[in-house]
Every structure is written in C-alpha cells, then in structure tokens.
N, C-alpha and C positions, 0 to 999 in steps of 0.2 A: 504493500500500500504506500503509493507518496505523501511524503508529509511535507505538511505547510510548507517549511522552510524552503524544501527543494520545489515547491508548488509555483509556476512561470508566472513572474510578475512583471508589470509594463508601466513605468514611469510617465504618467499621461501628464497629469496636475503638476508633478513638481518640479518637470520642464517651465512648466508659467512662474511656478513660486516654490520653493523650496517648503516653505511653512504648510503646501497642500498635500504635502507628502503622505498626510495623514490617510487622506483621500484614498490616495493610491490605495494604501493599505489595508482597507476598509474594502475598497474593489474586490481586491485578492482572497483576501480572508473571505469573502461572502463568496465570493466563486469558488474556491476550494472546498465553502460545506455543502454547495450545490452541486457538487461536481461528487461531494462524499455519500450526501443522499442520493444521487442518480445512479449513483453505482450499488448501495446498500440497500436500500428503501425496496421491498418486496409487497407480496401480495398481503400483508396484514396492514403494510402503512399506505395502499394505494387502496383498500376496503375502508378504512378508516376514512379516506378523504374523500370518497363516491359518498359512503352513509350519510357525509354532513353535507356534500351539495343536495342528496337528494331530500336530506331532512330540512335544507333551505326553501326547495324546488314546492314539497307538500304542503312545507306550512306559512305558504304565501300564493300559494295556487286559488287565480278566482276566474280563472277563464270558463265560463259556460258553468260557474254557481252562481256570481251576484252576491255574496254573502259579504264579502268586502266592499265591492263596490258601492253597496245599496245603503252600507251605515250599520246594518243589522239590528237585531231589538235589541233599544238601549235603554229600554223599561226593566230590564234584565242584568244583572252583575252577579260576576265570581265564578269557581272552578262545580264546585257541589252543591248538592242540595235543588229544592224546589224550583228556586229561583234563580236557577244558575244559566248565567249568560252562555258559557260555554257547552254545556247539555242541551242545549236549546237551539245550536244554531242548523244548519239546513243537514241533513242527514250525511251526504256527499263532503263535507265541509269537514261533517265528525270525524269522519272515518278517515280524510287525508289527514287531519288536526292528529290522530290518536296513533296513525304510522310514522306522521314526523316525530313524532315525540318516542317511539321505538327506535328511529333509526339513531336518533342522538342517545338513549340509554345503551344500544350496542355499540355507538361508536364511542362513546368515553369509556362505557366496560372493556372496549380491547385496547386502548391506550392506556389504562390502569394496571390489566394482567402484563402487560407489551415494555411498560419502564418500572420499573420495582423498584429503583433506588428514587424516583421523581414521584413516587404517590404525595407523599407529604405535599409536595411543592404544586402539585399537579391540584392536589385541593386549593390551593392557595390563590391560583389562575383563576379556577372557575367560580372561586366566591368573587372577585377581581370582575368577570364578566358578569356577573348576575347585579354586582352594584353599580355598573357602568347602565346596563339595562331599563332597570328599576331609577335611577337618575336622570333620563331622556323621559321615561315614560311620567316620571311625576311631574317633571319639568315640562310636557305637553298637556301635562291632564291642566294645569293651573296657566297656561299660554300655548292655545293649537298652535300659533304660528313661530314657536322661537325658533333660533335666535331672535326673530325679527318681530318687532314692536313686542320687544317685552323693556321690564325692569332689572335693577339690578338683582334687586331680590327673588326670580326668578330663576338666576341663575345658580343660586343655592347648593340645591339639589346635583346639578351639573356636576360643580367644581369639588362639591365633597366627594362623593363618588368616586371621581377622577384622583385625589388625592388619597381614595382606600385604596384603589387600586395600584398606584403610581408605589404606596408603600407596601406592598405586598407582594408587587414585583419585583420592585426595584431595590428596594432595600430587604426585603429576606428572601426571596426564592435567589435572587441575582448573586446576594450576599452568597448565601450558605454555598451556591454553588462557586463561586470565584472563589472560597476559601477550601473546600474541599480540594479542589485544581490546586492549590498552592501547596496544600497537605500531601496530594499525589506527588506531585511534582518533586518534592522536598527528599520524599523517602524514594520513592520506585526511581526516579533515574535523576539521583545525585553524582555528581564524576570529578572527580578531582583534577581535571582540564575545563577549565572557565568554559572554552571553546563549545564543548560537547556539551555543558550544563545550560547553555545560553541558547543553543538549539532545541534545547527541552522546550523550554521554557515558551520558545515560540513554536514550536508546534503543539503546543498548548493554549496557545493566544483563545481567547473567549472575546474579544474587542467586537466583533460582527455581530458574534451571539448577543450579546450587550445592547447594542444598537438596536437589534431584532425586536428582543423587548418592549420597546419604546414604539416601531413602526409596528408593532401587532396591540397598544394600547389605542394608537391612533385608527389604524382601522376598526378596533372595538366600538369607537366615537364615530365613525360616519357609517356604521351598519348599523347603530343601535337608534343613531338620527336618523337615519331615511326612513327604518322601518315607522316609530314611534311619528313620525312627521307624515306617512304616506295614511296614516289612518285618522290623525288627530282632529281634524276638521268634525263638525257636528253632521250629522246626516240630512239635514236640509242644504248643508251648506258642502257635501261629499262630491268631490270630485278627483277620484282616485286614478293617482300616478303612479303609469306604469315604468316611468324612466326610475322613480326613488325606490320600488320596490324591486327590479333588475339592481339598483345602487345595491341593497342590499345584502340582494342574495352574492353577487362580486364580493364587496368587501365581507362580508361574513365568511365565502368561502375561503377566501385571499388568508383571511385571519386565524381558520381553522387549518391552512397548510402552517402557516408560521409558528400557532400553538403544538402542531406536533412536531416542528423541525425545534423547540424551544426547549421540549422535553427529550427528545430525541439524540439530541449532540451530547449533553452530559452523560448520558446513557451509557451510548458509545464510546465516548473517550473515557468515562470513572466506571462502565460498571463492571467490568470484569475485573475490578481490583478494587473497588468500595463496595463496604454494606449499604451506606447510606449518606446522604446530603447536607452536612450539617455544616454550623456556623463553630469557629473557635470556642464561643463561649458556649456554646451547646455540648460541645466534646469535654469543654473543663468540667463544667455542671454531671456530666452522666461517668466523670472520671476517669474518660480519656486520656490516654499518654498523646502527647503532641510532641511532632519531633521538634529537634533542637534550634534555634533560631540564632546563633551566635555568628560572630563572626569570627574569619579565621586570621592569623596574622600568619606572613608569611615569613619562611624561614630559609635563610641560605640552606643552597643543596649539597654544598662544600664543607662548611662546619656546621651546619644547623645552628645557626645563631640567628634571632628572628629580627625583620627586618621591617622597614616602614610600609611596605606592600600591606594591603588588606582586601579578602574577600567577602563580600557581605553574604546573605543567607541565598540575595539573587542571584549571587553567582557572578559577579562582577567585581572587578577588582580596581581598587581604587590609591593614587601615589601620589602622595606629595609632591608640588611644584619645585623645582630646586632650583629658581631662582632667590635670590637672596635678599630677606625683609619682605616676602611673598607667604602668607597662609593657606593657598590656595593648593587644591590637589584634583584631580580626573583619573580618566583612565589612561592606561598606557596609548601613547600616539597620541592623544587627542591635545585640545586645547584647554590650559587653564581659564576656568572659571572667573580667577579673579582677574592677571594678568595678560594671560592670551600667549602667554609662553607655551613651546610644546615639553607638553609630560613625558619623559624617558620611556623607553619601552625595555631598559637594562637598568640595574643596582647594584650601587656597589656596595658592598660588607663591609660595615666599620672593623669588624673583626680579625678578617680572613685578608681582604683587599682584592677578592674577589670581584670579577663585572660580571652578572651573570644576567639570561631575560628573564623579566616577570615570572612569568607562565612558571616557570622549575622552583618556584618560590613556595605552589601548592602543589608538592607531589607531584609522580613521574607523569608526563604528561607525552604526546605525540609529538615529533620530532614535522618542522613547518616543510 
C-alpha cells in the first residue's frame, strides 16, 4: 500500500505564494484518502451509501401523492397516538415514510457492526445531526421564511445547535481521535532516525480528515435548511420546491459519504492496533499507561558525552544557533529563528573535539 509521504504531490498554490503551500497539502492529503477509499471501500461501504440515498429518495418522494405538496392535515400533530399527524397521512406516503426510516436503521446498524473502535464517537455524530435538524426545524416553525425576514432572536435555535455540534465534533470525536494517532504513532513506529520517525508521522497526517469534519457540518446546515424550508410555508400559502428538496437529498447524500469516510479513516489507520478512541485524559482517568513524552538529548557517538542537540517527542531535533550573543536554535540546515543564521547540521564535542552530524547524536541511524 503507498503511503502518504510517497503519495505524488503537485505544487499548484505555492508556485503563487509560498504561504498557500498549505493548500497544496490539503489537495494531497484529500486525494490520497480518496484514492485509499477507492481502493478499500467494498460492498458493505457502497450498501451503506445506496441505503441513505434511497432512505433520502422515500422520504421526500411526492411525485403522484400530493401529500407534501398539498400542506397535508395540519389539524393533526406528532408521531402516535389518535391524533397523530404522521398515522394519518395518505396511505402511499406511510409506507415510503416507514421504508425510509428502515433503510436508515440498516444503514447506521452496518456502520456500527463495520467500525468498532468509532461506536462511541459514531454516537457522538448522530446526536450532532439530530440537533443541527431539530434547530432549522424550530427555527422554521417560529419564521417559515428564515434566514430571511426574520430577527435576531430567531436565530437562537440555529447557532446553538451549531455550536453542540461544532463541540462534539470538533473538540471530542476530532480530539480523542488526533490523540489516539499521537499515542499510535509514539509506540508502534518510534525509530531512533529522526528521518524515518518524521515519515511516521506524516503518513499519519489527519489534516484533510480535520477539515472533513467541518465541510460535513456544513453540508449538515444546507440539507437540514432546504429540507425544513421546502415545507415551512403554511398550506394556503404551499408552494412546494422541487429545486430545495433535490438540494437536499444532494447535500444529505454528499454528507452521509463524508460521515462514513469520517468514521472510516480512523478505522483503518488505528484499528488493527487500538481497542478504542480515547482522549489523554480519558486513558489517565480509566489508568492507562501512556507512553513517555520526554525529550531526548543527544549524545556524542565517540565518547557518549551529551550534547546540545535535542529530540522532542515529535521527532525533531532541535540546535542551538552558534552564533555569538544569539539565543536562538532550529533545526539542522535551517534558519535561525531569531537571527537568520544557518543552524549546523554537525557538533562539535566539548569533550572528545569530535565534529560529528546530528543525526549519530540519537543512535545508529542510516548512513545519507
């Protein structure tokens, strides 16, 4: 399998500006997990994404019922009971209503049995979608028309929502997994050559996945508006669009490929060597051993007398500027921070009077 690092990248943006290099890299990385799910992704994760277009498809279907178009009876409200709106509506209506609602019970049941270390996080998503939902729908019930001619106080309902979910993705499913990755990373392929530890690390990179996150909230926000907005209008006043409910059913699909490429990648990269998905202080609390976070100093490979070189826990190593009345340090070759002197990529041993490179400073490493 090729990994990230070796995975072909094309310097588009930071031909224009160096600073969009970012860019680039964000290109790469997103093309490499599309390129990892095109090759991986089989008949359970291409079932999984039929179920939710079709469970989009039934339960927005009003071609040749009327049941949407017409406003339906809204002398009528709620799921049960007597009086229940949705027992009541056209018989054709029930029955596609009560298949969509199957095809989404089977299609989150095989993304559940499908990533076993993302159950947790996987609940975490779907309470995330359900209050992004519930916040368009409240937010239409008290303003058919928002965003437009409403108040500020309308908006309420929107931005709270936005902000459970925002914390539920972003800060603990996003967390727990970028810390897990860091935990992997740490123990399973530590190497005592900067070199090879620094290639870890980026074939490890989550940076796309990250982002994902974010353009799978946003699509959560204009599938949950089209839909809540394509019905919102009163039935005298019903004139049902069919551009906002097609909007939908797109971004809702769009949104259910990104929700399983979300839970999917972690999967793949931690699950054949994690039990499970946790954050630091989740592993301290349940008393977890977490590995060591120190940093190394480096030691002449002549007398072993240790030296101003230092390795951090990422695997970089970091030198003193030697120019003189200068505090400043980088990495080998590069540029001083403070000064803009270039950092040695050799040391010399006050000890021994040794000049030896970096690199031999952290144990035997591969010869350049």
């Amino acid at each position: 399998m090729p990994r990230l690092s070796g995975f072909g990248k094309r310097e588009v943006f930071a031909g224009f500006n160096p600073r969009l290099g970012k860019i680039d890299q964000f290109i790469s990385e997103a093309a490499y997990n599309i390129f990892l799910a095109s090759r991986y992704w089989g008949s359970r994760e291409t079932t999984v994404i039929l179920l939710s277009v079709v469970g989009f498809i039934l339960g927005t279907w009003d071609i040749g019922i009327g049941e949407i178009s017409s406003g339906g009876d809204y002398t009528r409200a709620g799921i049960l009971g007597d009086n229940s709106g949705f027992l009541h509506i056209r018989d054709l209506s029930l029955i596609l209503s009560l298949l969509s609602i199957l095809c989404w019970m089977v299609s989150l049941a095989m993304i559940w049995t499908s990533f076993p270390i993302m159950r947790e996080n996987l609940v975490y998503l779907i309470i995330g979608m359900g209050f992004i939902q519930f916040g368009y729908i409240k937010a239409h019930a008290d303003s058919p028309e928002f965003p437009f001619e409403t108040e500020i106080l309308d908006w309420t309902w929107v931005i709270v929502s936005n902000l459970v979910t925002l914390f539920l993705a972003n800060f603990v499913v996003k967390r727990s997994v970028l810390e897990t990755r860091d935990i992997h990373v740490q123990e399973r392929h530590s190497h005592p050559d900067p070199r090879v530890f620094e290639r870890a690390w980026e074939d490890h990179s989550l940076k796309a996945w990250s982002i994902g996150i974010l353009i799978w909230i946003a699509l959560l926000n204009a599938s949950s508006w089209s839909s809540s907005h394509a019905v919102a209008p009163s039935p005298s006043e019903m004139s049902i669009s069919y551009f906002l409910i097609f909007s939908h059913v797109i971004t809702g699909s769009a949104g259910i490929l990104l929700l399983l490429g979300i839970v999917w990648l972690p999967q793949f990269m931690l699950g054949g060597s994690e039990e499970r998905i946790q954050t630091y202080r989740a592993r301290e609390v349940s008393g977890e051993s977490l590995p060591s976070r120190r940093d190394e100093q480096g030691k002449c490979p002549v007398c072993k007398q240790q030296t101003a070189a230092l390795r951090g826990d990422d695997g970089k190593i970091m030198v003193p500027c030697t120019k003189d009345g200068c505090s400043g340090k980088g990495e080998p070759g590069s540029e001083c921070g403070k000064c803009k002197n270039r950092i040695p990529t050799r040391v010399v041993c006050v000890n021994c009077g040794t000049s030896t490179p970096i690199g031999s400073h952290f144990g035997r490493v591969e010869i350049w």
